[in-house]
C-alpha positions as a printed NumPy array, in Angstrom:
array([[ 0.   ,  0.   ,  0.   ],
       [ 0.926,  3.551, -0.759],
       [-0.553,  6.878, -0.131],
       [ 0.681, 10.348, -1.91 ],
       [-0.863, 13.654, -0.989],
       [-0.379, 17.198, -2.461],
       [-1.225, 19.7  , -0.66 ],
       [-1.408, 23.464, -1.315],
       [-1.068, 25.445,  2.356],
       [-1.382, 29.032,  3.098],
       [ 1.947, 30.055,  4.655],
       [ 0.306, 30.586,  8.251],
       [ 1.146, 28.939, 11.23 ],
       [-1.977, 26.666, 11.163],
       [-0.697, 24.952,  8.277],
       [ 1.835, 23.242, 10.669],
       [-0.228, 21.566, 13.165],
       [-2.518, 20.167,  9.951],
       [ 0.212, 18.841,  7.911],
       [ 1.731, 17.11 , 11.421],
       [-1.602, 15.648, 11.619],
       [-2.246, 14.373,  7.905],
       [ 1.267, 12.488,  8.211],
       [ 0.51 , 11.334, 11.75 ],
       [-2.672,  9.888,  9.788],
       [-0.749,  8.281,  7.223],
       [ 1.723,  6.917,  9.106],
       [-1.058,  5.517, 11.32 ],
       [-2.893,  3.523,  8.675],
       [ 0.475,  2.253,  7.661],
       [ 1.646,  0.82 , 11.218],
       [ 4.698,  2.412, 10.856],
       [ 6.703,  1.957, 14.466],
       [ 6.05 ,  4.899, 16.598],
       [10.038,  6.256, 16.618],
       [10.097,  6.555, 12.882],
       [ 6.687,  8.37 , 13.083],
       [ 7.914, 10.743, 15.666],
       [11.193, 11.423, 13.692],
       [ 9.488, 12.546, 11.001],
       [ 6.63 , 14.506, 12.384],
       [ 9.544, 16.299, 14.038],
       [11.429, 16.805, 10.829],
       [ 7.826, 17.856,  8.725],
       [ 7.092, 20.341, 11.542],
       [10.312, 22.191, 11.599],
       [10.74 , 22.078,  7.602],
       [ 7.349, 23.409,  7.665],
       [ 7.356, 26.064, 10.551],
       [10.376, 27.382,  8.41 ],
       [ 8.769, 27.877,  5.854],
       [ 6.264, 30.244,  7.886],
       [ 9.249, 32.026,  9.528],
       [11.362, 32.677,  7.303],
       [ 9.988, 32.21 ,  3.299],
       [ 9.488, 35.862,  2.477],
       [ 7.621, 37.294, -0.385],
       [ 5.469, 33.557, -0.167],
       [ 1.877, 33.445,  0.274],
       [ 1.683, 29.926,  0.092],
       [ 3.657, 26.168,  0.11 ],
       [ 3.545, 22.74 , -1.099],
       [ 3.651, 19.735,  1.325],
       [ 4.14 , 16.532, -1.148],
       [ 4.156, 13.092,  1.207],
       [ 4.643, 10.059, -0.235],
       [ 4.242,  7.413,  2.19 ],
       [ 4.629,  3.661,  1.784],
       [ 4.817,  0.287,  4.268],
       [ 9.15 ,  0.852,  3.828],
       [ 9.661,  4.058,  3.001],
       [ 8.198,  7.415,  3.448],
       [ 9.917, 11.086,  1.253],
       [ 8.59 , 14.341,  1.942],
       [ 9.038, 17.385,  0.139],
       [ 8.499, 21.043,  1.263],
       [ 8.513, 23.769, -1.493],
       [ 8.086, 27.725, -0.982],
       [ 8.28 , 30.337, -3.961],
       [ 9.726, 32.903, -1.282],
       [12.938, 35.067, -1.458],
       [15.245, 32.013, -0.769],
       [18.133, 31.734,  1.306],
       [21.751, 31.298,  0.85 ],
       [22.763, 27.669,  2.116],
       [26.218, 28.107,  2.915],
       [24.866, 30.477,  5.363],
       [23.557, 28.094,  7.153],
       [25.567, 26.815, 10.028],
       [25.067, 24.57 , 13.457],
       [22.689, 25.865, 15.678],
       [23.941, 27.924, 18.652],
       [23.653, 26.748, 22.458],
       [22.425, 29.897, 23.618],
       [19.12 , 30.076, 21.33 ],
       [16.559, 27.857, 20.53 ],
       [16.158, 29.58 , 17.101],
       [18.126, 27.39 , 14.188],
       [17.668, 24.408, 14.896],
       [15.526, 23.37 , 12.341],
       [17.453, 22.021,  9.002],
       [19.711, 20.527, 11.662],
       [17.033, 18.69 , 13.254],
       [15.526, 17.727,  9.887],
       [19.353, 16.291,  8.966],
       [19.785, 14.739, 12.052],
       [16.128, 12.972, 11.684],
       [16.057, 12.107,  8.313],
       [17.887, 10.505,  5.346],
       [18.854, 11.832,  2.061],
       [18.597, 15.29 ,  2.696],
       [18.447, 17.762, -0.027],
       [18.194, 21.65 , -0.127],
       [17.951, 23.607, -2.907],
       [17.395, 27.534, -2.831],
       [17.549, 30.301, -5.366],
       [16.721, 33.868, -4.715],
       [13.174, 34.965, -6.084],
       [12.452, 31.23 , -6.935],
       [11.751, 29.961, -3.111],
       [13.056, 26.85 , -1.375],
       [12.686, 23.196, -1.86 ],
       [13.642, 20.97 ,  1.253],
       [13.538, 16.881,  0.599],
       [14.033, 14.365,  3.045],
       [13.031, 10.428,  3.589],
       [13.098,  7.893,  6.157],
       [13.222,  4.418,  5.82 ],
       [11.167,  1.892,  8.206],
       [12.624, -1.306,  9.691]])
């Protein structure tokens, strides 16, 4: 069995809590082991709430899940200003801000960013299920 979803989200912080809960859903139905299912409704919600935070100039985003018995990729895709990548270091011990794409690596496999100024923001990531 496989389930794919699409889904077109105002960039608002609402949109989080309803895409955690879709793939919570999906993972259910599944019976994908509860660790896996945390890890990535960890890694969703932070590439998500990034979005929110930080994609400029977007109104909206695109949540694509692909979920299967094995496997599960997720992409999140913005149209905002973009960010530089190299910028992007380790999180600092002092905040709790920047965590996020750290997180998501630490969480997931096969971890992709792309980002281009005035063309948004593409994060990919999967996890595979014993």
């Amino acid at each position: 069995m496989r389930l794919t979803v699409r889904l077109d989200l105002p960039r608002e912080a609402g949109s989080v809590p309803a895409v955690r809960r879709l793939l919570r859903s999906a993972l259910a139905v599944l019976q994908v082991d509860a660790e896996s299912g945390a890890d990535l409704e960890l890694a969703i919600t932070e590439a998500c709430a990034n979005v929110v935070n930080h994609a400029s100039g977007a109104e909206s985003f695109e949540v694509l899940l692909e979920v299967g018995e094995d496997h599960c990729a997720i992409d999140v895709r913005d149209d905002g200003a973009g960010f530089d990548l190299a910028a992007v270091g380790p999180p600092g011990v002092d905040t709790e801000r920047g965590r996020g794409l750290f997180l998501i690596r630490a969480l997931a496999e096969n971890v992709r960013m792309h980002s281009a100024p005035r063309h948004g923001s593409l994060i990919h990531f999967e996890k595979s299920f014993a």
